[in-house]
NUFIRO-208683 format. One record per residue (C-alpha): residue in three letters; x, y, z. Coordinates in pm, 1 decimal. Example, Ala and Ser with C-alpha at 12.3 -4.5 7.8 and 13.67 -1.06 7.14 Angstrom:
  residuo        xx        yy        zz
      ALA    1230.0    -450.0     780.0
      SER    1367.0    -106.0     714.0
//
This chain:
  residuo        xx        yy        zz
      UNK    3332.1   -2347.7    3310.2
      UNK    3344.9   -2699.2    3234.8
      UNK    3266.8   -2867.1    2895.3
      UNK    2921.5   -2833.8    2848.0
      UNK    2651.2   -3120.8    2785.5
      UNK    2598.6   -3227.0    2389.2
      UNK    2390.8   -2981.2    2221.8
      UNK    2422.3   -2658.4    2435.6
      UNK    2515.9   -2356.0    2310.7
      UNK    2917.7   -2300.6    2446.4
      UNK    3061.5   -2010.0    2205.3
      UNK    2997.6   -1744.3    1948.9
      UNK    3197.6   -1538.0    1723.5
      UNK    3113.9   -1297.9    1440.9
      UNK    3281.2   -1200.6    1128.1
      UNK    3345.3    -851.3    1098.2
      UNK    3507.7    -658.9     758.3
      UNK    3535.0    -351.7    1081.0
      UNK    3673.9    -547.2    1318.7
      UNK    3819.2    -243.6    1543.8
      UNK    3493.5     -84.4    1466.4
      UNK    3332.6    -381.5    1598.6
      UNK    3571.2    -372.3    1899.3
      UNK    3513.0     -51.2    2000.5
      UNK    3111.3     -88.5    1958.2
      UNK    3091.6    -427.1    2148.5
      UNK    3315.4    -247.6    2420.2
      UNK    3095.3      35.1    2479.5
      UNK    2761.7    -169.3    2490.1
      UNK    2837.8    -485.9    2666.1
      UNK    3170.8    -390.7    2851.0
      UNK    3383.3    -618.2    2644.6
      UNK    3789.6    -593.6    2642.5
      UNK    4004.6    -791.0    2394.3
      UNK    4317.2   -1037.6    2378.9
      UNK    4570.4   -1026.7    2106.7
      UNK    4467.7   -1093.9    1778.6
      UNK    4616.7   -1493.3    1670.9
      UNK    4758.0   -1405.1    1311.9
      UNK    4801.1   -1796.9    1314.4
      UNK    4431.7   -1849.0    1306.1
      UNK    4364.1   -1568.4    1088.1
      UNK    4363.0   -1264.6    1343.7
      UNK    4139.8   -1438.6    1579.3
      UNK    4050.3   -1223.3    1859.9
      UNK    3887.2   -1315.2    2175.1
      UNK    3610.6   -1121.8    2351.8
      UNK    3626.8   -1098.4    2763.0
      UNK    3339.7    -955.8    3001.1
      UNK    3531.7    -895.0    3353.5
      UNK    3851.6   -1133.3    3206.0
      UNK    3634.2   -1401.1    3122.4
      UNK    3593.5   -1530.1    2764.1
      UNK    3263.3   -1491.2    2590.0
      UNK    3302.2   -1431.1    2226.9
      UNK    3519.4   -1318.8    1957.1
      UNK    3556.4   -1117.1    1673.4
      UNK    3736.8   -1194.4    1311.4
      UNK    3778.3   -1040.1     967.7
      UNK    3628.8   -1233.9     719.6
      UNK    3854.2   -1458.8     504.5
      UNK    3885.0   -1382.8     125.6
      UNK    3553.2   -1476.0     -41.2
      UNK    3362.9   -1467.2     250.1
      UNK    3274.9   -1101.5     263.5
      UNK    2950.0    -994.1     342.6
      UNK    2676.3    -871.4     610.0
      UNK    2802.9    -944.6     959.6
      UNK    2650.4   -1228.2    1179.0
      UNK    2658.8   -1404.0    1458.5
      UNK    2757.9   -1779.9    1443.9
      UNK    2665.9   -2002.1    1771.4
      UNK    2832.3   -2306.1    1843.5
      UNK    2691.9   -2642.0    1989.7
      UNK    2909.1   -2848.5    2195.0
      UNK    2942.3   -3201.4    2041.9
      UNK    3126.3   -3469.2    2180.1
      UNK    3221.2   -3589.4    1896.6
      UNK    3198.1   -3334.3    1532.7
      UNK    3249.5   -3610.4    1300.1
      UNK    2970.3   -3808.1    1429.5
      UNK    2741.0   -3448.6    1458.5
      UNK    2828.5   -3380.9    1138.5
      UNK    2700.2   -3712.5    1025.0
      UNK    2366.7   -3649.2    1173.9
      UNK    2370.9   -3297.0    1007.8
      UNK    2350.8   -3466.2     667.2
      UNK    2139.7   -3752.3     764.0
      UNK    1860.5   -3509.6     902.7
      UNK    1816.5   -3286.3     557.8
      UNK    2101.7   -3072.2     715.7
      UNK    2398.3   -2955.6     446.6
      UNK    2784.9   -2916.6     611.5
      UNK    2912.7   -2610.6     486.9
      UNK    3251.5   -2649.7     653.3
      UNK    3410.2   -3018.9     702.3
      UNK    3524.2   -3059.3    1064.2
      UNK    3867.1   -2946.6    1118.7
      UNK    4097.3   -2970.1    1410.3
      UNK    4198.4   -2553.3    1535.3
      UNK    4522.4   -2665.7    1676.9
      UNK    4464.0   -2830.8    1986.6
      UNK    4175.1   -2551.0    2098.6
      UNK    3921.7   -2830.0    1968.3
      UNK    3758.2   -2888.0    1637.5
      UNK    3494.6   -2778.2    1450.0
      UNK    3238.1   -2764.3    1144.6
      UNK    2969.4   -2532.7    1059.5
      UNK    2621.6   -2612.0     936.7
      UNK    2295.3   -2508.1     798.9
      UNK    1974.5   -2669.3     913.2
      UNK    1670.8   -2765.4     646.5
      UNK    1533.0   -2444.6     719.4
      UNK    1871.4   -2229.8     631.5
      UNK    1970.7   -2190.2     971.8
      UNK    2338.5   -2150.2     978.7
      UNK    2515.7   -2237.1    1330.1
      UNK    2889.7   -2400.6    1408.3
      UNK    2947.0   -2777.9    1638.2
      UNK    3266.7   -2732.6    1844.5
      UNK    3422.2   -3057.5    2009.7
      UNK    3626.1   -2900.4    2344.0
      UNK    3994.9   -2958.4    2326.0
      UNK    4209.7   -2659.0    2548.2
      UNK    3928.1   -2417.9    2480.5
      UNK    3604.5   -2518.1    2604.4
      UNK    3397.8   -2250.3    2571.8
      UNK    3235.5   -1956.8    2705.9
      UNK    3377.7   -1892.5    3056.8
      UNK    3129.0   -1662.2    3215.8
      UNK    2796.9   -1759.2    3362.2
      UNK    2494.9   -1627.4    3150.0
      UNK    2412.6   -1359.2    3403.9
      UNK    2729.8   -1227.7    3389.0
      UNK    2720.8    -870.0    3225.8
      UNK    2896.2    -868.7    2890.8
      UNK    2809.0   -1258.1    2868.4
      UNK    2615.2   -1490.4    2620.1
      UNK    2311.8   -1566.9    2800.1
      UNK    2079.4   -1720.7    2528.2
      UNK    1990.8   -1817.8    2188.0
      UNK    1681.3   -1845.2    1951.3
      UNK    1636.8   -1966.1    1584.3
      UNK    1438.2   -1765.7    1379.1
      UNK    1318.1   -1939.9    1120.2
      UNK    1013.2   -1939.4     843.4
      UNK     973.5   -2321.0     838.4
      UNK     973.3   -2456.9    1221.9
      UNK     849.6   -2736.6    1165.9
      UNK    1194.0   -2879.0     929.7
      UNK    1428.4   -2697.0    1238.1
      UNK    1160.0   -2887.6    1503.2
      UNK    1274.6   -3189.1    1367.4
      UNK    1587.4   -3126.5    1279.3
      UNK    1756.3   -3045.2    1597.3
      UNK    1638.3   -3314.0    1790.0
      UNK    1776.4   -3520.5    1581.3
      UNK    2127.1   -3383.8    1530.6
      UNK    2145.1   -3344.1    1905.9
      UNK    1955.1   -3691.0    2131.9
      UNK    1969.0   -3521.7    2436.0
      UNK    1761.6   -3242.9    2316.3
      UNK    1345.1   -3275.8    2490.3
      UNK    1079.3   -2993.5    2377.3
      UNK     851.5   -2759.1    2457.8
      UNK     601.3   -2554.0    2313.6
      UNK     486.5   -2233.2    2508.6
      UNK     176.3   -2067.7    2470.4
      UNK      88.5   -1765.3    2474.6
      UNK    -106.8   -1520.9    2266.8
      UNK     -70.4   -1740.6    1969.4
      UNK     323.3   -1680.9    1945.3
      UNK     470.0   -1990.9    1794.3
      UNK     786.9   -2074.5    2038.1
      UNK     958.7   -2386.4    2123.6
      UNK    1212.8   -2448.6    2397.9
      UNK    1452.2   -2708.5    2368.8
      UNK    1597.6   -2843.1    2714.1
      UNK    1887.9   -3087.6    2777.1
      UNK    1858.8   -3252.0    3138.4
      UNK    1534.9   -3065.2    3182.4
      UNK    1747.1   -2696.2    3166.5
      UNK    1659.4   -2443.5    2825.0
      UNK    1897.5   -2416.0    2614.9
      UNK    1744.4   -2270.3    2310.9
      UNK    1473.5   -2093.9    2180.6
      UNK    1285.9   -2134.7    1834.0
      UNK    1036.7   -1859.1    1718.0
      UNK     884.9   -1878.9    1413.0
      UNK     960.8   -1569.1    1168.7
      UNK     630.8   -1398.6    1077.7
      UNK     554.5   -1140.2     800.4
      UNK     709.1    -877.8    1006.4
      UNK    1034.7    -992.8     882.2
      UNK    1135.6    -876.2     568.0
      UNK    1157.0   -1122.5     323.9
      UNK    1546.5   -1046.8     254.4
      UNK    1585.8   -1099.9     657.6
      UNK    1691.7   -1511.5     597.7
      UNK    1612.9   -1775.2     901.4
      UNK    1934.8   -1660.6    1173.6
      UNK    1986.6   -1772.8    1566.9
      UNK    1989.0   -1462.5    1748.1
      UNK    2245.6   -1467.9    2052.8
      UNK    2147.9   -1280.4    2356.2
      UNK    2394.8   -1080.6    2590.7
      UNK    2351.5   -1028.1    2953.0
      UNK    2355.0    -636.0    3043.7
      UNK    2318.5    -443.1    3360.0
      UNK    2057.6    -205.1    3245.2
      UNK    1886.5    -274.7    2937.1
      UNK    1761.8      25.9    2876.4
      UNK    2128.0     170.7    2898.8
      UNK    2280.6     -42.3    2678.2
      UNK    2034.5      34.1    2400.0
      UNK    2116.6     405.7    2420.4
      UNK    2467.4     337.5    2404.1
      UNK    2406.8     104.0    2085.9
      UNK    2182.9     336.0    1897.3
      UNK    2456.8     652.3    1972.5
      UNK    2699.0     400.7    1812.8
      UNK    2574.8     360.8    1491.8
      UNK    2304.8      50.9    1594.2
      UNK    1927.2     -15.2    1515.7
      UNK    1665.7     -76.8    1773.2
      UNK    1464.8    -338.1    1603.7
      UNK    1243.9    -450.5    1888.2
      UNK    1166.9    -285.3    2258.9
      UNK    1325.2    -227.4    2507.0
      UNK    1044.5    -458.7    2666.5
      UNK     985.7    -623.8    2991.0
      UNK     940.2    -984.9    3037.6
      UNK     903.8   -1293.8    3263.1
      UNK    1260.0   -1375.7    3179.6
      UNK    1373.9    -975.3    3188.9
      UNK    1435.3    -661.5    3017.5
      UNK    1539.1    -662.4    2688.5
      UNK    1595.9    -561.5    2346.9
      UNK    1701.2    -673.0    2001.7
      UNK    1917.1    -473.7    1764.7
      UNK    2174.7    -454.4    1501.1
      UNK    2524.2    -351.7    1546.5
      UNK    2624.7     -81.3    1308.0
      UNK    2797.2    -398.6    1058.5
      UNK    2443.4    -545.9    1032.1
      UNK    2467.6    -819.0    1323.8
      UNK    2177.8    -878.7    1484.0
      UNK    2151.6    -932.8    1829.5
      UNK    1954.6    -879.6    2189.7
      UNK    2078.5    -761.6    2524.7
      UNK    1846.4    -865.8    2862.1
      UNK    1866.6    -766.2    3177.2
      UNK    1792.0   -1118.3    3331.9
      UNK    1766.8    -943.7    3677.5
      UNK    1432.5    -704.2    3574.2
      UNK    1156.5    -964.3    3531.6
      UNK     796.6    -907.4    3515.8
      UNK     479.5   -1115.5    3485.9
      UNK     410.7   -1451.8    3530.8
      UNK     629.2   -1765.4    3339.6
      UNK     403.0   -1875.2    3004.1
      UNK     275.4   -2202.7    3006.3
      UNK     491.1   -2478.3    2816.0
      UNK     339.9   -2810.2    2702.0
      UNK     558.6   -3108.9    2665.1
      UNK     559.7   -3181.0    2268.6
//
């Protein structure tokens, strides 16, 4: 796939103190194989769903040990000048951009809110390679947060190309942001049925043949249902933790029922 637009999501790793625990779990569930590890990039190891890239795994560096989570990345044409919006929009850089050899470079950031998500500029390696409906592939985001309306602004402004909209329906508070008029990203706002220790997250989706499947694979693995499975306009799906603590969902974009919610232009 080609280097995508400024602002969409175009990779995702985790950080994993299991990592061949994580392996073999995310191989099960989603049908993932893996490359070689880079020891020059601090065991690095890329995720594939039928030989295409979609992810990858990592152990944690010294210091940075700790629950396991997703990271997405937003494609930036330009990091130094994304990170510069970062700061000017209440954001805080947690990690100066760096080059990663001539792969591309990259920072990672946290949004007002404490959202924390990763800008990658596209050198050799642009990205997720498989289309969202792929099984095994990244096929969509959401931020969770407690405070939409600081991430509302703050996106927008950290990415230009970004337009919004708010969908309605039975008083859920969801935004979509769009970039040439396709979604790229969801926003929910976290209510009390979050634990207060859960902190604001983007939860990555990945595409599955049978949702339903997947989540009894996951749960015989060591993973926590935390919401359905549950049918939707946009498909089957789930959301869960991996047995490290990573949240994430699985959809089956192909199952879809009921009609598309209403969005507004905001």
């Amino acid at each position: 796939m080609a280097v995508q637009p400024e602002g969409t999501p175009c990779w995702a790793d985790a950080m994993f103190s299991d990592v061949e625990g994580a392996k073999s779990f995310y191989g099960d569930v989603l049908g993932w194989t893996f490359g070689e590890a880079s020891s020059e990039y601090g065991n690095y190891t890329q995720a594939y769903a039928d030989g295409k890239a979609v992810a990858a795994v990592v152990p944690p560096m010294p210091g940075q040990e700790g629950q396991s989570q997703w990271c997405l990345y937003f494609a930036s044409p330009d990091v130094a000048t994304t990170a510069r919006r970062i700061r000017e929009s209440g954001g805080e850089v947690l990690m100066e951009p760096m080059e990663v050899g001539d792969f591309g470079s990259m920072c990672l950031a946290r949004d007002p809110s404490g959202v924390v998500f990763g800008v990658w500029q596209a050198g050799s390696h642009e990205g997720f390679e498989a289309p969202p409906e792929q099984p095994g592939a990244f096929c969509w985001a959401e931020v969770f947060t407690r405070e939409p309306e600081k991430s509302d602004a703050f996106f927008p402004a950290v990415f230009p190309r970004y337009t919004a909209q708010q969908m309605e329906h039975d008083g859920v508070d969801f935004r979509i942001f769009n970039v040439s008029e396709a979604p790229v990203l969801g926003r929910m706002r976290m209510t009390e049925e979050f634990p207060p220790e859960v902190p604001p997250y983007i939860n990555v989706y990945f595409s599955v043949a049978d949702c339903d499947e997947a989540v009894s694979k996951a749960t015989k693995l060591g993973g926590v249902l935390r919401f359905g499975p549950m049918d939707s306009p946009f498909g089957r799906f789930a959301a869960l933790s991996d047995p490290q603590g990573a949240n994430f969902s699985v959809i089956d974009v192909t199952s879809t029922q009921g009609e598309m919610p209403k969005l507004t232009d905001v």
